[in-house]
C-alpha positions as CSV (number, residue, x, y, z in Angstrom):
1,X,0.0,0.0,0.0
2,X,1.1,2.9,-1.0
3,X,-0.9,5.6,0.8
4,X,-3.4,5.5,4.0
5,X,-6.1,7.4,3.7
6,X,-8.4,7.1,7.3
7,X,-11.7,7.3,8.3
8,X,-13.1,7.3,11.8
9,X,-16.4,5.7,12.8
10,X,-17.3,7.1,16.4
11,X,-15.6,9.9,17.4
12,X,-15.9,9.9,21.4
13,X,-12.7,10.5,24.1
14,X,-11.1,7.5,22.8
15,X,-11.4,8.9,18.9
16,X,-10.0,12.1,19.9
17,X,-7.4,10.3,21.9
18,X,-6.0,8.4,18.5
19,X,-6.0,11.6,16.9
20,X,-3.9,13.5,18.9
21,X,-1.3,10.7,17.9
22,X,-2.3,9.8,14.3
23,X,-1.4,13.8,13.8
24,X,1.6,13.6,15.4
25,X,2.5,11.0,13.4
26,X,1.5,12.8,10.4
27,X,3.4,15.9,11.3
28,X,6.8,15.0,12.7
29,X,7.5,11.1,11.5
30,X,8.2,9.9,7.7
31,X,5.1,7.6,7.8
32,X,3.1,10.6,8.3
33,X,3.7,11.6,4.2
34,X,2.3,9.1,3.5
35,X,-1.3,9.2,5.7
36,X,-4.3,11.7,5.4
37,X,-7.9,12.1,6.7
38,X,-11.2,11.0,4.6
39,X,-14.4,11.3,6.5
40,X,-16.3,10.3,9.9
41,X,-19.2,9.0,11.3
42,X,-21.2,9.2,14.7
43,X,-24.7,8.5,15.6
44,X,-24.4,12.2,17.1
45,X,-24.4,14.2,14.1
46,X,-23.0,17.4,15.8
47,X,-20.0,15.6,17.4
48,X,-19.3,13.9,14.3
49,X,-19.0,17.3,13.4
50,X,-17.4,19.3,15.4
51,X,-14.3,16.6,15.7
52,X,-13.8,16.5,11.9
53,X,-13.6,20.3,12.1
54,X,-11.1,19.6,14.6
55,X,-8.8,17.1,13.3
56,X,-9.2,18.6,9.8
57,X,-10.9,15.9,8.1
58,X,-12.4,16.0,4.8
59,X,-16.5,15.9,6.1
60,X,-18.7,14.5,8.5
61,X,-21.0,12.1,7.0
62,X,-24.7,11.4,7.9
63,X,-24.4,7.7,7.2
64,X,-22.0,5.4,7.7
65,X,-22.2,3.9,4.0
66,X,-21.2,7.3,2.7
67,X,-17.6,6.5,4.4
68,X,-17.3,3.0,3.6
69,X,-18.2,3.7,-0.1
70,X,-15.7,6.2,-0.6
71,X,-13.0,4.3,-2.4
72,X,-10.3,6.9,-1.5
73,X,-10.6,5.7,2.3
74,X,-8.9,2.3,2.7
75,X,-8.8,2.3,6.8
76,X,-10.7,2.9,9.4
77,X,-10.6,3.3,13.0
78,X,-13.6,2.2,14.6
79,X,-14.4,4.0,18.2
80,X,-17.6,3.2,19.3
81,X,-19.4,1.8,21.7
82,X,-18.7,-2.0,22.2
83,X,-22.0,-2.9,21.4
84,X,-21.8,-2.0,17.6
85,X,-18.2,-2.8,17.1
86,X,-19.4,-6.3,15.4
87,X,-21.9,-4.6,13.3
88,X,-19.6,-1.8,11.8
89,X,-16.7,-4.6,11.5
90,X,-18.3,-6.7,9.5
91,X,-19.5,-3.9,7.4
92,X,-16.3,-2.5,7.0
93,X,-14.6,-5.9,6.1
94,X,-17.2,-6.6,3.6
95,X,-16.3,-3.0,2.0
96,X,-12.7,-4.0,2.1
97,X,-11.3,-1.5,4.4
98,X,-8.6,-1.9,6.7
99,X,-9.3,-1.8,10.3
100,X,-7.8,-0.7,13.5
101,X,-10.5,-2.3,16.1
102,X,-11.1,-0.6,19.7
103,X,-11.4,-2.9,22.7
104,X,-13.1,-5.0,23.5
105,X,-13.9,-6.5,20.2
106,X,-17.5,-7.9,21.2
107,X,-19.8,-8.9,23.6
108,X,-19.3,-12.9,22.7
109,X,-16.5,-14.8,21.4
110,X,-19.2,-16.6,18.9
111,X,-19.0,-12.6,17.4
112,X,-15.3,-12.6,17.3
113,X,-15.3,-15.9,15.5
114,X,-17.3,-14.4,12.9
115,X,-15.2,-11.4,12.9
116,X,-12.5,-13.2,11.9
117,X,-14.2,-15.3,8.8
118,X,-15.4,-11.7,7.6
119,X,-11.5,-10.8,8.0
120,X,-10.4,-13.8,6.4
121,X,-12.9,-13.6,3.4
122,X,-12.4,-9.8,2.7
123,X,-8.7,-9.8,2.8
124,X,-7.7,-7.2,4.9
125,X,-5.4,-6.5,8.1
126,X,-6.9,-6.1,11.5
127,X,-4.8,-4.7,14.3
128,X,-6.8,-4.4,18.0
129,X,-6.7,-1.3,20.7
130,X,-4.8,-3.3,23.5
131,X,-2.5,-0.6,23.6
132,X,-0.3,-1.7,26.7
133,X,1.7,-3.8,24.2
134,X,3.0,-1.2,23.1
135,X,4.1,0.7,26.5
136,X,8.1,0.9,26.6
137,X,7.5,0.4,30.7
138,X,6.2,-3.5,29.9
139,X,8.8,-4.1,27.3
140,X,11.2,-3.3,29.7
141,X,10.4,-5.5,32.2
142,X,9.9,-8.2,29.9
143,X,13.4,-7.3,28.7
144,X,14.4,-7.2,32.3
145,X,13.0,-10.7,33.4
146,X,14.9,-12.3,30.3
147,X,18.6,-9.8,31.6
148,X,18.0,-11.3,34.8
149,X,16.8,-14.5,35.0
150,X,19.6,-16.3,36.0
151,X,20.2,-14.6,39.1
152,X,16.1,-14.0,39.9
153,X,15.2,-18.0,39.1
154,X,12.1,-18.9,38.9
155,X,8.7,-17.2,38.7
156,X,6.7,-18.0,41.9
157,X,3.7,-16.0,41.4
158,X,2.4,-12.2,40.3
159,X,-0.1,-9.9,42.0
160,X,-1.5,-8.0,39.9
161,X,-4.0,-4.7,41.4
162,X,-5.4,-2.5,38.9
163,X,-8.1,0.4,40.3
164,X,-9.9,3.1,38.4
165,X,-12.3,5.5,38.9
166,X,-15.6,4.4,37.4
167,X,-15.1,5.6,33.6
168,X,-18.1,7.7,33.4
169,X,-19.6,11.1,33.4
170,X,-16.9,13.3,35.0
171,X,-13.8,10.6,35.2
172,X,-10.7,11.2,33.3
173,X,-11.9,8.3,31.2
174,X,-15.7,10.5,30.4
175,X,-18.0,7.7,28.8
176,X,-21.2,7.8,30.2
177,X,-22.4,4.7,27.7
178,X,-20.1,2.6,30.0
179,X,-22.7,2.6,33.2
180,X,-25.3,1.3,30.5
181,X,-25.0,-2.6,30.4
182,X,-26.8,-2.7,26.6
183,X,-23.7,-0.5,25.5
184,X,-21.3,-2.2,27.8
185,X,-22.0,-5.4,28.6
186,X,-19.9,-5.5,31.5
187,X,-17.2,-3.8,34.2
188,X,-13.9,-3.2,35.4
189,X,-12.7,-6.7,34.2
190,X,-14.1,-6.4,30.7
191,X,-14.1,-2.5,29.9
192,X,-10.2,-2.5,31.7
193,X,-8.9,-5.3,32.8
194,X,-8.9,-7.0,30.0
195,X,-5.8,-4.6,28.8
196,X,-4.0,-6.3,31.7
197,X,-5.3,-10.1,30.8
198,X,-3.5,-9.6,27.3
199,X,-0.4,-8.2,28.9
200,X,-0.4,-11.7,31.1
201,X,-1.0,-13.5,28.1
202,X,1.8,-11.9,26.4
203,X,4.3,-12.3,29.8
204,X,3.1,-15.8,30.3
205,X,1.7,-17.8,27.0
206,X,-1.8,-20.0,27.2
207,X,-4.1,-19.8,30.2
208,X,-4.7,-23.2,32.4
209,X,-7.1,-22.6,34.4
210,X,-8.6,-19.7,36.4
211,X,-10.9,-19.7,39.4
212,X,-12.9,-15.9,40.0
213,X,-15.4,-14.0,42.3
214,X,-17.1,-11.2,40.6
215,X,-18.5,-8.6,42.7
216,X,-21.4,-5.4,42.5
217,X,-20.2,-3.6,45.9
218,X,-21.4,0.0,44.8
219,X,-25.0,1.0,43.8
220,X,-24.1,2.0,40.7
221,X,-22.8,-1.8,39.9
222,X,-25.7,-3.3,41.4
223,X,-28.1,-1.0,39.5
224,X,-26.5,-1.4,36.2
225,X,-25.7,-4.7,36.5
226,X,-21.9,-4.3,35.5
227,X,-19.2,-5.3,37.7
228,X,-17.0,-2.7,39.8
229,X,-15.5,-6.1,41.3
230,X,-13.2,-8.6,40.0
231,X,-10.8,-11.6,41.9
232,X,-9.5,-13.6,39.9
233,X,-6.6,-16.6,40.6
234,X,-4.8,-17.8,37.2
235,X,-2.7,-20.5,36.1
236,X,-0.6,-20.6,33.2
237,X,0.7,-23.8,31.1
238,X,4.0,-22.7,31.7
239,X,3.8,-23.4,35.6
240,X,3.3,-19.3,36.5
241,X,0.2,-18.4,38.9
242,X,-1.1,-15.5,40.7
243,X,-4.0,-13.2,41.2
244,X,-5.3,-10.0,39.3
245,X,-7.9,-7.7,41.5
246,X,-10.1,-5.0,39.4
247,X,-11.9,-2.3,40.8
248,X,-14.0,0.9,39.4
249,X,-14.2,2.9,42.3
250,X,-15.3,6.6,42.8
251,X,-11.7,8.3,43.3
252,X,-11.5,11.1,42.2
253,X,-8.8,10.8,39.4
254,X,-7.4,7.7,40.4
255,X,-6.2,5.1,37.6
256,X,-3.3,3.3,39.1
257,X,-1.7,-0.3,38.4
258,X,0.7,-2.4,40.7
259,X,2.6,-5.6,39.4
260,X,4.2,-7.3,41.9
261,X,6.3,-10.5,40.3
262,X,8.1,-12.3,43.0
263,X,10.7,-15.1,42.3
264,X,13.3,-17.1,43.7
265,X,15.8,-15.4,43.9
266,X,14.4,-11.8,43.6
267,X,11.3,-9.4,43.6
268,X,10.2,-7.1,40.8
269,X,7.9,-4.0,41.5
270,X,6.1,-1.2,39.4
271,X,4.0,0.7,41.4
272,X,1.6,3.7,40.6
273,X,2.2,2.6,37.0
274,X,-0.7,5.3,35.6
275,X,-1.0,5.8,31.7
276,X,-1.8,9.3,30.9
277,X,0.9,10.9,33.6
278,X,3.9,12.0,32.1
279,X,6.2,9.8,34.6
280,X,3.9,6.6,34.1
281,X,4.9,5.5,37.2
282,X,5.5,5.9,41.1
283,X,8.6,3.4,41.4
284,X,9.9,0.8,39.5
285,X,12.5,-1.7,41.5
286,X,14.5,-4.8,41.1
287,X,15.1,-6.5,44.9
288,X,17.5,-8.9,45.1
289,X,18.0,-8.4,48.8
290,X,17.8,-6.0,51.7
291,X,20.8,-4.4,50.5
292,X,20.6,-4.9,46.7
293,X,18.0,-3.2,45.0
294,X,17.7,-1.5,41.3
295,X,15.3,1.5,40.4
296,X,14.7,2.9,37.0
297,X,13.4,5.9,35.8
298,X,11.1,6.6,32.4
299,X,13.9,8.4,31.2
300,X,16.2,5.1,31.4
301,X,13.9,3.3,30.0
302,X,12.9,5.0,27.0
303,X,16.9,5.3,26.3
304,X,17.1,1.6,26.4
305,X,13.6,1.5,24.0
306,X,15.5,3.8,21.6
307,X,18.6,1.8,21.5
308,X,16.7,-1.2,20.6
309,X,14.2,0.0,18.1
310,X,17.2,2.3,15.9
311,X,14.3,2.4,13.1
312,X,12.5,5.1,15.5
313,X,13.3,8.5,14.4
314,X,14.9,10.6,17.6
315,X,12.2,12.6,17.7
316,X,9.3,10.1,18.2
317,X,7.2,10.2,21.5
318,X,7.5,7.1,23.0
319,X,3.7,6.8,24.1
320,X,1.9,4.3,23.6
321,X,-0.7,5.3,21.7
322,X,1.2,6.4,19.3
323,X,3.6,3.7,19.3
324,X,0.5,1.4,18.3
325,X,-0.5,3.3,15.6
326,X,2.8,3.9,14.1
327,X,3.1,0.2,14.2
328,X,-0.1,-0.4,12.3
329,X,0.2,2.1,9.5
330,X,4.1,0.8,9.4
331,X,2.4,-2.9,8.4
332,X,-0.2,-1.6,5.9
333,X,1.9,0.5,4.3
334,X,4.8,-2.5,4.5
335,X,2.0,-5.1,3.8
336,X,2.4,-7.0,7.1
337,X,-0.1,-8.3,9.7
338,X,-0.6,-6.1,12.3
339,X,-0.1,-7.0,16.0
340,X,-1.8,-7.6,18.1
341,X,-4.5,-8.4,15.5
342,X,-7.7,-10.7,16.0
343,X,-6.0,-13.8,17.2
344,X,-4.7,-12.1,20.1
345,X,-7.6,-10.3,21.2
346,X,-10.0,-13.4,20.5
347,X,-7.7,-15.2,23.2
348,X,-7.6,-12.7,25.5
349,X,-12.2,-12.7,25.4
350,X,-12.0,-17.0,25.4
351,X,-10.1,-15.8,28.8
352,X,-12.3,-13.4,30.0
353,X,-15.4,-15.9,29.4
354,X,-13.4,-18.4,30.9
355,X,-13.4,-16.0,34.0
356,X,-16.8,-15.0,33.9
357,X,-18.3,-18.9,34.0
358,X,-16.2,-19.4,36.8
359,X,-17.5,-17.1,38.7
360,X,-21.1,-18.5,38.4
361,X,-19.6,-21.8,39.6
């Protein structure tokens, strides 16, 4: 492919969000001469409007057919609600277009499944929003576990707490469709956690076995009907186990993760790790013992991101966002198959079912 030309269907936070980046992109990288804006669609006419204004795209359409038609478009990013995202997929596949899916793909992995025989059919690449695969932070520690594993051993077990402030009306994550369960489906685990699922998957291969409690503490949960509660205790095939906790809470501003991986010989630690501060992160340590301990600093680790991906212009904002989307205009415009794509993100929903049955059990 020689050129991108994009079009957005929904244009919410998250829209606006991959905006900022896709004109970044466009305006300081080499990829960006080659990518340029077609046309959007929203069920809410003046929004549709106003961000096309915005982000300088070509118009805002009344129906979505008048974007998939247009034969200059050849991607789009879809941004809606998770309760159409099957629908406009598998019109947007059967036009041909490229597609950079949000998360989560679908209510059901049966819709997935048929999400993928559209993509098959049609031809065209897929890459999915589970954007922590492309945070240098995570690479790093992968990169770390591999430096050290001689002296650290073994993987015992993680803990893994991740807590935000219920993503609606007035959150730093403002999507008021999120308390409606028709829209939605479900909570923390499904709407959040399931960013930190695929980054398990990714650490640790195939799932085993997993064994849940899902919980509606609040009002809001019990009212709605979607969780602001999840436990859940997984095994991997590789031998590694430990727990993952998800909460929506009420906050004020808070959106905080903490991995705790202990091993044999040693004890790894990011704490505070929040996406959209600057830092990313309150501490990140390496304990070997009472006296021998290693902490890092964004700034180191972006230097060692650099020095491993040379092909990164100097002047590229390591974020992830951005990083993702780089990385999937880099494979259409390379003709590779973007990752993660729908084979990743189908494994990380057969989990999250998996999780969900169990805690009916």
């Amino acid at each position: 492919m020689d050129q991108v030309k994009i079009g957005f269907i929904g244009t919410g936070l998250i829209a606006t969000t991959h905006m900022i980046f896709i004109r970044q992109i466009m305006e300081t990288l080499p990829e960006g001469k080659r990518i340029s804006l077609g046309k959007v669609f929203d069920l809410d006419r003046d929004k549709a409007g106003t961000f096309a204004e915005i982000h300088g795209f070509s118009a805002a359409v009344e129906e979505v057919e008048e974007l998939l038609e247009d034969p200059d478009i050849n991607t789009v990013y879809i941004c809606t609600p998770t309760a159409f995202h099957k629908e406009y997929f598998l019109r947007a596949a059967a036009a041909g277009k490229h597609i950079f899916m949000e998360k989560p793909l679908a209510f059901y992995p049966e819709d997935i499944r048929e999400m993928e025989a559209a993509r098959e059919k049609a031809g065209i690449q897929v890459q999915v929003g589970l954007v922590l695969r492309y945070e240098p932070v995570f690479w790093f520690l992968q990169e770390l576990m591999q430096k050290e594993k001689e002296r650290l051993g073994s993987l015992l077990s993680f803990i893994f707490r991740t807590d935000q402030e219920w993503p609606i009306t007035g959150s730093a994550h403002d999507s008021a469709w999120r308390s409606d369960r028709s829209l939605a489906y479900r909570g923390c685990l499904f709407e959040h956690s399931i960013h930190d699922l695929d980054l398990l998957l990714s650490f640790f291969g195939d799932y085993k076995g997993v064994a849940a409690r899902i919980g509606y503490r609040s009002r809001l949960a019990r009212e709605s009907g979607i969780e602001d509660l999840a436990t859940v205790l997984l095994s991997f095939e590789n031998g590694v186990s430990g727990n993952l906790t998800s909460i929506f809470h009420r906050i004020k501003g808070r959106d905080v993760r903490r991995l705790e991986l202990i091993f044999e010989g040693g004890a790894v630690v990011l704490d505070g790790y929040d996406l959209v501060l600057p830092e990313r992160f309150r501490s990140f340590t390496v304990e070997f013992s009472e006296e021998e301990k290693m902490e890092f600093s964004l700034g180191e680790i972006e230097e060692q991101y650099r020095w491993r991906h040379p092909q990164l212009p100097e002047n590229t904002w390591l974020f992830p966002y951005l990083l993702q989307s780089l990385a999937f205009f880099r494979s259409l415009l390379e003709g590779r198959a973007p990752r993660p794509g729908l084979a990743e993100g189908r494994k990380v929903h057969d989990l999250l079912e998996a999780i969900y049955q169990s805690a009916q059990e």
